[in-house]
N, C-alpha and C positions, 0 to 999 in steps of 0.2 A: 504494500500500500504506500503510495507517495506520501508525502508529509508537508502540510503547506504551516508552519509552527505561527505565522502570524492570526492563523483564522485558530486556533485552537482554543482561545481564553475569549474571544470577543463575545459579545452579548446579542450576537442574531445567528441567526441561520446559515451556514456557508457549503456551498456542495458544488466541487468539481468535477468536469468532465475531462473527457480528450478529445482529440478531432474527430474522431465516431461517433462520440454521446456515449462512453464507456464511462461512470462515476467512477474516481476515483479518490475522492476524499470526502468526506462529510464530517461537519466536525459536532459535538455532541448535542448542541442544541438540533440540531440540521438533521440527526438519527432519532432525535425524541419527537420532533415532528410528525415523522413518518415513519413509526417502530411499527404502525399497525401493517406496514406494507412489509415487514420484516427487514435482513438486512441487503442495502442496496447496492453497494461496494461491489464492483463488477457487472452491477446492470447496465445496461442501457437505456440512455433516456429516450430513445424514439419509441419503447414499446412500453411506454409510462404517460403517454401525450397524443392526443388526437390532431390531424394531419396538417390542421392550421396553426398548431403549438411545435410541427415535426419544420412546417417551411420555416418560421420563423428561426430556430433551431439553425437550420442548413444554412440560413442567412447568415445569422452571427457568423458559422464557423467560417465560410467565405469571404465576408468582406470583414472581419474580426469587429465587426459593429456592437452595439448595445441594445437593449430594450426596458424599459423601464415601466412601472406601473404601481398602482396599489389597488389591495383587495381588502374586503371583508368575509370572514369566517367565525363562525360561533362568538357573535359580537366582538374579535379582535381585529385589528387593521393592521395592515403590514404594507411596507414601501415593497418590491420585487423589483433588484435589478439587476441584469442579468447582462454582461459584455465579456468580449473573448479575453482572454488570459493568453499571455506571449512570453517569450524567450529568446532572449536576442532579436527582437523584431520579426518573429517567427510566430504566427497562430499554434498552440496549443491544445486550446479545446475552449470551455465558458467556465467562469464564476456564477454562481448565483448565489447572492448575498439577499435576505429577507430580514429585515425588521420593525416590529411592533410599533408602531406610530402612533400618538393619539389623537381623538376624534375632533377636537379643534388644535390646528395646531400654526403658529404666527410664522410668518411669510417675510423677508424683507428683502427690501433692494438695497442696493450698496450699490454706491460711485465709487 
């Protein structure tokens, strides 16, 4: 298993892939999430995602783009954002980092 030691302690969700959609790190919050799905450390994420979550997916890993967004579940809100991970300027595979936001939350512009 790879070891990405920056996401190990932080306080959201972090789960990587490779340029397949092969997981390969999730860090503990990121396994508690999804423990009902069992362990996913070797999965694939195309066969975790229906076909318009799979293009988006194929996007990122090609143009090493991002996707951002926020959801609601079981009244929690969370930021999703999801962009390629590189090495040496080389696509690797995605990040997807998720966290808990709350429900009014202040906005600012800065010059």
């Amino acid at each position: 298993m790879e070891t990405f030691p920056w996401a190990d302690e932080v306080d959201c969700a972090v789960t990587v892939c490779d340029t397949e959609g092969v997981i390969l790190y999730m860090n503990e919050k990121a396994r508690a999430t999804f423990a009902k799905h069992g362990d996913l450390i070797g999965r694939n994420l195309f066969d975790c995602h229906g076909e318009r979550s799979r293009e988006m997916i194929r996007r990122m890993l090609a143009t090493g783009g991002t996707n951002a967004y926020t959801i609601e579940k079981q009244g929690v809100r969370k930021m999703i954002y999801q962009t390629a991970w590189k090495e040496h300027g080389e696509i690797r595979g995605l990040v997807e980092i998720s966290m808990e936001i709350p429900y009014e939350m202040p906005h600012y512009i800065r010059k």
